[in-house]
Structure formats: structure tokens, C-alpha cells
C-alpha positions as CSV (number, residue, x, y, z in Angstrom):
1,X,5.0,4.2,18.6
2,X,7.0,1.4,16.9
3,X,7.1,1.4,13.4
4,X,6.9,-2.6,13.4
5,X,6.5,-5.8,15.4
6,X,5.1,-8.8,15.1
7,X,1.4,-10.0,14.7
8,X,-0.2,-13.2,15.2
9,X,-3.1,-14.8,13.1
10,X,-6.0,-16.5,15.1
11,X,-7.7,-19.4,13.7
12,X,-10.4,-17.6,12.2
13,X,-7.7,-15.3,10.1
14,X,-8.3,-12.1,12.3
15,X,-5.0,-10.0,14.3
16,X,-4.9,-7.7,16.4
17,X,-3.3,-4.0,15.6
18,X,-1.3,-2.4,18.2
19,X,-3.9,0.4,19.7
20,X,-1.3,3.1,18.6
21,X,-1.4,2.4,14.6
22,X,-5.2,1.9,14.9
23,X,-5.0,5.5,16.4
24,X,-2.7,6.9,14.2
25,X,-4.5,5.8,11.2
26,X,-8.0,6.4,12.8
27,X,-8.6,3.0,12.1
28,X,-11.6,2.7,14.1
29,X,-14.6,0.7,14.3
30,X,-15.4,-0.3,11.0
31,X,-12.2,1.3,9.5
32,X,-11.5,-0.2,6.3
33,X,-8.0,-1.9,5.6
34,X,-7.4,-2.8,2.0
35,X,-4.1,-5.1,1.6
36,X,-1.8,-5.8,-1.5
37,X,0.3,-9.1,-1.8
38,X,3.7,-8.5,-3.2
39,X,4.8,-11.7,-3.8
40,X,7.2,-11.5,-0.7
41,X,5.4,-9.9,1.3
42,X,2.2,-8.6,2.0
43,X,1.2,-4.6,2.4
44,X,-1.5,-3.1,4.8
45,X,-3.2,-0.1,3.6
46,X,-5.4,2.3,5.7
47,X,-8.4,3.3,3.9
48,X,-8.4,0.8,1.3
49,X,-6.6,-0.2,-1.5
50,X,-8.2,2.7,-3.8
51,X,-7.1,5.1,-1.5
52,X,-3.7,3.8,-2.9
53,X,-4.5,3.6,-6.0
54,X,-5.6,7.4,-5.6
55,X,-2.7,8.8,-3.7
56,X,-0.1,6.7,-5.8
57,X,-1.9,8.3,-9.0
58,X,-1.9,11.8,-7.5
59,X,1.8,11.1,-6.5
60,X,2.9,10.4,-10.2
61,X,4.0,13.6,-12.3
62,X,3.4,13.9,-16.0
63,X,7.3,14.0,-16.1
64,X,7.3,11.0,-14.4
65,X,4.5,9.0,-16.7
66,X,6.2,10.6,-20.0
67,X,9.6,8.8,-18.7
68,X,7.7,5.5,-18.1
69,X,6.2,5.6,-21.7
70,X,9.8,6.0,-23.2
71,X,10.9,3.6,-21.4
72,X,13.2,5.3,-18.8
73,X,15.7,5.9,-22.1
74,X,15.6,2.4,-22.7
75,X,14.1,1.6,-26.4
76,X,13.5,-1.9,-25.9
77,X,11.7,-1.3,-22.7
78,X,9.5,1.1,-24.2
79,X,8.2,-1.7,-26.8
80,X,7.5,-3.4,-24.1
């Protein structure tokens, strides 16, 4: 399967996935596709955007969140 391509928008605002994503993310009937705009560009998501929410959560160490909170060793940042 090809990891990207090109996808036109209809009148009515629907496209059309390739049948091999909507396989390989059982997106189905029904199949729920939550989508995040970036500014530049704009980001599908498979399940939803809480399922995102939920696996970027689950991703994030408490190493990680303790680093964000001091600011990455940056005091001005962590004022911010």
C-alpha cells in the first residue's frame, strides 16, 4: 500500500479513501474519522480524535511531562 497520494474533494465535501487504508484502519462502514487542522496542513485520524487524545496521553511519560513543566531547562519557558 502507498503511504500517500492524492485525494479529491466532491462538491458535497466527501473523498474517497483508497480501499487499502480503509482496510488497514478497519475503517468500515460507519468507521469514525476524527481530523485535526494544523495550520498547514490537515491530519486524518482513525477512530476519532479522542482516540488521539488517548494514545498521545498514554504515549507521554511522567519524565517527559516533568521536562515540559520545567520548561525543557529553559526558565523563561517554564513561566510561560
Amino acid at each position: 500500500m502507498e503511504s500517500s497520494g492524492d485525494l479529491r474533494v466532491s462538491s458535497r465535501g466527501q473523498m474517497s479513501l483508497p480501499a487499502a487504508a480503509r482496510t488497514r484502519w478497519e475503517l468500515t462502514d460507519g468507521g469514525e474519522v476524527g481530523y485535526v487542522d494544523l495550520g498547514d496542513a490537515l491530519l486524518l485520524v482513525p477512530g476519532g480524535v479522542e482516540a488521539l487524545r488517548r494514545r498521545v496521553l498514554n504515549a507521554v511519560t511522567d519524565a517527559d511531562w516533568e521536562a515540559a513543566a520545567s520548561g525543557f531547562g529553559d526558565p523563561d519557558l517554564a513561566n510561560e
